[in-house]
C-alpha positions in Angstrom: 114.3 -141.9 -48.3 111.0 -140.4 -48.2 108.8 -142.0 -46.6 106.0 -142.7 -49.9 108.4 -140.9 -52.0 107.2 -143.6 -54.9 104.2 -141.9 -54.6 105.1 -138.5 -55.5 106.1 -139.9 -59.0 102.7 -140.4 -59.5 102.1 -137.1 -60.8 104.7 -136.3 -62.8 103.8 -140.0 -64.7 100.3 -138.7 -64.9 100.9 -135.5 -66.1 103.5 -137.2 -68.8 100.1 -139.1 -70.2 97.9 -136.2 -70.1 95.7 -137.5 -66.9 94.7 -134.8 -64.8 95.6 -134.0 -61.5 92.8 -134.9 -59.6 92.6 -138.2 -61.0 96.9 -138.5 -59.9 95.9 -136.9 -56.7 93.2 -139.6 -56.6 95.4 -142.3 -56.7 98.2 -141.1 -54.3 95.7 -141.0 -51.8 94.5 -144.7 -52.8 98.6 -145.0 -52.7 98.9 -144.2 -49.3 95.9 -145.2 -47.5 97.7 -149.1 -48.8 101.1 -148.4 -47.7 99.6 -147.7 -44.2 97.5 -151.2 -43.8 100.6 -152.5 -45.4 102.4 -151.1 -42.7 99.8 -151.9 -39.4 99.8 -155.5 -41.2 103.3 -156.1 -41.2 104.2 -154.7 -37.8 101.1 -156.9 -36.7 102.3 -160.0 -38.5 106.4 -159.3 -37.3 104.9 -158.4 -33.5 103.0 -161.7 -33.9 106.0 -164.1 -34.9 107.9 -162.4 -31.9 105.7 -164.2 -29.8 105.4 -167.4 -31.6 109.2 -167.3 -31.2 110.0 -166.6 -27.4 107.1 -169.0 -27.1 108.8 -171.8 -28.7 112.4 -170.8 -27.0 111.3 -170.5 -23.0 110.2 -174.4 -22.4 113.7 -175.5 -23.7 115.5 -172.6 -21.5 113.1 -173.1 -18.4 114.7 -177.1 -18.6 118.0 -175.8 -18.8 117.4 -173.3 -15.5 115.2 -176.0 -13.6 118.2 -178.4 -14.3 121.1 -175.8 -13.0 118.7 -175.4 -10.0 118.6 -179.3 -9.2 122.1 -179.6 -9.3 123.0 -176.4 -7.0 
């Protein structure tokens, strides 16, 4: 889809309920500066359990090639 397509709703919803548009226009902008920090946060928090990840899996491989090595 669109990326914030949700938020173009907004207006349509406000306009429905008689709130004007610079109060719908108000809160798309609220709208999307969220769904950006929402956005740096999880690709922050995703980057961050990528590390924890290959962090926890390379002492347990490292055995495993140190091993092959000893017996070649």
């Amino acid at each position: 889809g669109v990326a914030g397509g949700s938020l173009l709703l907004i207006p349509m919803a406000c306009n429905l309920f008689g709130i004007s548009t610079d109060v719908a226009m108000q809160v798309v902008a609220i709208g999307f500066i969220i769904s950006v920090v929402q956005d740096s946060a999880e690709t922050a928090l995703n980057s961050s359990t990528d590390v924890l990840f290959t962090a926890a899996a390379c002492p347990p491989a490292d055995a495993v090639l140190e091993s092959d090595a000893a017996r070649a």
